[in-house]
N, C-alpha and C positions, 0 to 999 in steps of 0.2 A: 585348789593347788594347780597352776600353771603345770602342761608340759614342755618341754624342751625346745621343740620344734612346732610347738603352736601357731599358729598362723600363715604358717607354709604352706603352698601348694605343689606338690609332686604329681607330673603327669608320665604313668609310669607305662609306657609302651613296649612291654616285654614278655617272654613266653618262657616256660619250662623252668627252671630254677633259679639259674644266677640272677636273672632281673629283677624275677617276682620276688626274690628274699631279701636285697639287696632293700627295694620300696619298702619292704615289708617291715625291716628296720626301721626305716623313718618313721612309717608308721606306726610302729609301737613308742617313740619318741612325741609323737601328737602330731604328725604332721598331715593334712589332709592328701592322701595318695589315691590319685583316680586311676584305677586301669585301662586301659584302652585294649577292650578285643577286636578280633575280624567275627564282622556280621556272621551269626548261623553257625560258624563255627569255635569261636573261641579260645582262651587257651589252650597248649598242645597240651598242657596237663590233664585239663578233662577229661580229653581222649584216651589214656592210662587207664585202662583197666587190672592190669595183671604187670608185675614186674616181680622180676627174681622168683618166681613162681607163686608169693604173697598178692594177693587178689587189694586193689588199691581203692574201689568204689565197694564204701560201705553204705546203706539204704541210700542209694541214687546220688551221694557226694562220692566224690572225691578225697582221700585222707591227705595226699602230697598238695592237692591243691590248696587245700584246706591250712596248711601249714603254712603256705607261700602266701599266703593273699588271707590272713586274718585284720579287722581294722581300715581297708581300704573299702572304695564305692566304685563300682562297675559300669562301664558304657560300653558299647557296643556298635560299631560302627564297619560301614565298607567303606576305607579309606582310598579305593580304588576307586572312589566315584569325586566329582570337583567338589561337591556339596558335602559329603565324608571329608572330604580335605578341609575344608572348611571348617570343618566343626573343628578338626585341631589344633589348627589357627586362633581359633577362639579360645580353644583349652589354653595353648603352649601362650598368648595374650596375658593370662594368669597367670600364669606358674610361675615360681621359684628353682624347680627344678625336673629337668624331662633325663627318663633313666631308660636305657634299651640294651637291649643285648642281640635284636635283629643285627646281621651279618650289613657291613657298610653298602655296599653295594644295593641291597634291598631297602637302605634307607635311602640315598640317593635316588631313586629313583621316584618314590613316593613324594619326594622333599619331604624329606624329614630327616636330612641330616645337620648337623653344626651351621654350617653355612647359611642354607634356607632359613631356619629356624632363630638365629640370633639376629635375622632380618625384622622377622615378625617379632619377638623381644631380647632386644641388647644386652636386657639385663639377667640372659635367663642361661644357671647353668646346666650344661649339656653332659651328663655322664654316662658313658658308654662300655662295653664288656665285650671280647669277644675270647674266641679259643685260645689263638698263639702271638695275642700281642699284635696291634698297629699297626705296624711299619715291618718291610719284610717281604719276602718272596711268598709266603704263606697267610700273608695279613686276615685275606676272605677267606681261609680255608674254615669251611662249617664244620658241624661236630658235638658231640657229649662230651663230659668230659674224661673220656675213657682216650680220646684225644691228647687231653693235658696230661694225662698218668703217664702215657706213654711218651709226650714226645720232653717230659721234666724229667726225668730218668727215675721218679718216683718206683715204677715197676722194677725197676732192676737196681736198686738200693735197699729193697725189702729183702727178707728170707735169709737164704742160705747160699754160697756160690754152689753153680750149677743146675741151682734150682731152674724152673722159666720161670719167664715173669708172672709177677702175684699182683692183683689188683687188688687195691686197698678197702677199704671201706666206702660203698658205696654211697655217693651226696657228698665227701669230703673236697674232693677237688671244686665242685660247686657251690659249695659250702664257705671255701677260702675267697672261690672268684667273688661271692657278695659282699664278703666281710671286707675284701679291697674296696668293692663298687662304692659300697656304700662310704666306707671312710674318706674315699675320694669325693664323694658328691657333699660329703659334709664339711673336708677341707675348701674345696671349692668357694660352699655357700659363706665358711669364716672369711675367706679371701676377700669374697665380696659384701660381707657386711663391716669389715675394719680397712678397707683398700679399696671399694668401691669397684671391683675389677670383677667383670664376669668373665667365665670360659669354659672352656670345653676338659672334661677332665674323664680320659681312657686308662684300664685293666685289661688284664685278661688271666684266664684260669691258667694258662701257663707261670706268668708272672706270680700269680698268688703262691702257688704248688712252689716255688723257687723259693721263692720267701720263704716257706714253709718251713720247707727242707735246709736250712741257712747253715746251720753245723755243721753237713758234712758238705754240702756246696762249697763253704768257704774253705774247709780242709781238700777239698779236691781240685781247689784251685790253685793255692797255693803249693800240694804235692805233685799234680800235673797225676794224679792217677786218682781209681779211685778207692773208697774205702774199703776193709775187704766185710764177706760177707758171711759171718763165721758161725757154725752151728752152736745151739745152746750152750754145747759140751766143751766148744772152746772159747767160752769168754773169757778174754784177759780180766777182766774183774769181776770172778767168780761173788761179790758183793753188791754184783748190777748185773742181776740175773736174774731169773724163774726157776721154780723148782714144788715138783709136786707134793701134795700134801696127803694123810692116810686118806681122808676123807676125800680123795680124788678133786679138791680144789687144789690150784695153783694159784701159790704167794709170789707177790714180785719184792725185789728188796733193790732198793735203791739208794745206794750206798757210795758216793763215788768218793769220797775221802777212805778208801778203805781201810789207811793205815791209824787213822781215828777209830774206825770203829772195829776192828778187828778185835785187840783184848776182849773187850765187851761181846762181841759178838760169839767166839767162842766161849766163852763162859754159859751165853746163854743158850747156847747150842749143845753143852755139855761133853766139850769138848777139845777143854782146857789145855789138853795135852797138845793141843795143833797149833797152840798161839808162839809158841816156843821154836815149834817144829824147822828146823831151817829148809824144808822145800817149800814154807810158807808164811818165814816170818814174815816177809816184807815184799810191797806190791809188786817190786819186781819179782820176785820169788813166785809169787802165783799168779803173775801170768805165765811166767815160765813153765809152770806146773800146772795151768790151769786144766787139764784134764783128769788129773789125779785130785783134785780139790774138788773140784765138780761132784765126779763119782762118790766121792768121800758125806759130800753136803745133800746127795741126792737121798743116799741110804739112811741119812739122819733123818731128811724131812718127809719123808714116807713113813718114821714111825709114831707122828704124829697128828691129830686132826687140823686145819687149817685155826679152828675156833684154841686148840691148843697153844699152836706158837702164837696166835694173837697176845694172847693174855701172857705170855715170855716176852717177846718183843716190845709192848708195851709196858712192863714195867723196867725194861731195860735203855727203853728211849733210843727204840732202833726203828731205821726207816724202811718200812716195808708197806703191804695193802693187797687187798685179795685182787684176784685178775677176774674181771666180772663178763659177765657174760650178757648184754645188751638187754635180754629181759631179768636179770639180776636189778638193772638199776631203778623200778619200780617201787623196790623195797628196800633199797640203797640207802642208808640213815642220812647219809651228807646229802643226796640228793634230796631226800624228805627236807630236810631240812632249810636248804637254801632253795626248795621251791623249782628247784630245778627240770620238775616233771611236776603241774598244778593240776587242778583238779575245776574243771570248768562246766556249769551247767548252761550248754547247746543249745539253741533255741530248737536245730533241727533233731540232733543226735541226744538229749536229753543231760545228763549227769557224764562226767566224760573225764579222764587222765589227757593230757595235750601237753606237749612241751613248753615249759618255758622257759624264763629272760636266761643268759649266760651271764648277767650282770645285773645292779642296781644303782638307783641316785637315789642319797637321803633324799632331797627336798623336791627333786622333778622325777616322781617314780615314769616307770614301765607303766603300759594299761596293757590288758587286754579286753577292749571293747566290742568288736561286730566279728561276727565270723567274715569269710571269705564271700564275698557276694554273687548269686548266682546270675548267668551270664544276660550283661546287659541293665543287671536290677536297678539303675539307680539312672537310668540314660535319661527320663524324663525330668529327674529332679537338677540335674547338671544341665542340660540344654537348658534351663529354665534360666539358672545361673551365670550362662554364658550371655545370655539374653534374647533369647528365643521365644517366641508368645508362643500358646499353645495351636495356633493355626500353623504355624509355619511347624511345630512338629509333628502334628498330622501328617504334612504335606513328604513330610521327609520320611515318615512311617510308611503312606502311599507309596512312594519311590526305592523302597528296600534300600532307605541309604542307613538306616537306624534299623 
């Protein structure tokens, strides 16, 4: 069974997240994706030892790396030397498509930016990433994407007003800049297998983060303010809320027709007498009220376990679902189910839980075939394929250009 992206070659020249997941995409799609490290040192990833106070090298890998770079083959090169440059010349000769999230500037100068590179193949597209977008007074400005949080107003559209800014989940803003990269590199490649048209095709984690956020973006644009930022207690639709449970889980109910389900929902809440109520018959009515419905609905669902209103709410055919807790999702039934966290035996780590696909194709499935390759693993077998005898990578060995 073909994959998707079979026959491709992606020469994926990038570091720390956005790039390497972006590839890593394709990669799970069947596309052959070579990494390109710097000699001796490697990706910044490696160098993560410890983040968020979570230790990130388990027996001498990498876990973040690990994720980024599963399914691709590793070389390892000083492209600061003519002969390093060389070699990627040879690479980017093959390719289909070269992915980077190096800041412009530090491609330029290496040549390895659009320009240089569609010299050496015409037909090869060039997909790029960086922080704040292209074009712009801030185009090079470097960065994590604690960068994009902050300057997509992501941080201060979370919470509660007054709050300070809240920083979201961490990898999401990097997370969205690959889900663009890559979509972009694959729009691209369709361009140019039905139009014959190669080019250059830029993201950035700002742009992604915007997208993201597109609801209330579009409502604060056309209100010229923004939206507000209301604590639990005052949400206008006390039926698209949270609310604790005996069992100290918290149900979310996601309700936004709330005048549909409202009968129903008091009934099944047991609390018949409020469907009537006029400071809550109708949606306008509680928002107007929505602090006295609130308190009213908090005292209900605290006298039950969360495993209780399930078995209510499901036979009443109301839309709710437990608010999980990131190692909850291990043991997540829908997660078990669609595979969504698989169960991989490692060649280095042994038997092993690993994320996977966010999607499927009946007929061109997902793989996941090689772990992450450790740094440089595959440089003899790719020079070979560029066309290199083994004298001349001796020589390149000799030279600390490899």
């Amino acid at each position: 069974m073909k994959a998707v992206l079979e026959g491709m070659v992606v020469i994926d020249w990038s570091t720390g997240h956005v790039g390497p997941s972006a590839s890593a995409m394709l990669a799970d799609l069947g596309s052959d994706v070579i990494h390109v490290e710097e000699k001796g040192i490697g990706d910044m990833t490696r160098g993560l030892t410890h983040f968020l106070g979570q230790p990130q090298v388990i027996k001498g890998r990498n876990i973040q790396f690990e994720q980024f770079n599963t399914n691709k083959r590793g070389i390892a090169i000083d492209l600061k030397k003519p002969r390093g440059h060389e070699i990627m010349e040879r690479l980017v000769k093959r390719a289909d498509v070269f992915i980077t999230n190096f800041r412009a500037k530090a491609a330029k100068k290496l040549g390895l930016d659009y320009d240089t590179l569609k010299e050496v193949n015409p037909n090869l597209i060039y997909a790029s990433s960086n922080a704040l977008g292209p074009e712009g007074p801030d185009n090079d400005v470097g960065g994590y994407e604690l960068i994009s949080y902050a300057r997509s107003g992501v941080m201060m559209s979370s919470g509660e007003e007054g709050m300070p800014p809240i920083m979201p989940t961490v990898g999401m803003g990097d997370r969205i800049g690959s889900v663009y990269l890559a979509f972009s590199a694959l729009a691209a490649l369709f361009a140019r297998e039905r139009h014959g048209i190669a080019q250059e095709a830029k993201t950035s984690q700002l742009g992604g983060l915007m997208n993201l956020e597109s609801w209330s973006l579009t409502a604060t644009i056309f209100h010229r303010k923004d939206p507000p930022r209301p604590p639990r207690t005052e949400t206008r639709n006390p039926l698209y809320n949270w609310y604790l449970c005996k069992d100290r889980t918290w149900i979310a109910l996601a309700m936004l027709q709330s005048d549909r389900f409202w009968p129903v929902f008091c009934k099944a809440m047991g609390i018949p007498e409020l469907e009537k109520d006029n400071r809550f018959a109708t949606s306008d009515k509680r928002a107007e009220n929505c602090r006295e419905i609130i308190s009213i609905l908090d005292k209900v669902f605290i006298t039950k376990t969360f495993n209780e209103w399930e078995k209510i709410f499901r036979e009443n055919d109301l839309q709710f679902t437990k608010i999980n807790r990131l190692s909850d999702l291990r043991s997540d039934p829908q997660v078990i189910a669609n595979r969504y966290i698989r169960e991989w035996d490692h060649p280095h780590w042994g038997p092993i839980e690993f994320p996977g696909f966010p999607y499927s194709l009946s007929e061109t499935p997902l793989t996941l075939r090689t772990p992450a390759p450790e740094l440089g693993q595959h440089t003899e077998e790719i020079l070979l394929e560029c066309g290199y005898n083994w004298e001349e990578i001796t020589r390149l060995a000799e030279d600390k250009v490899i």
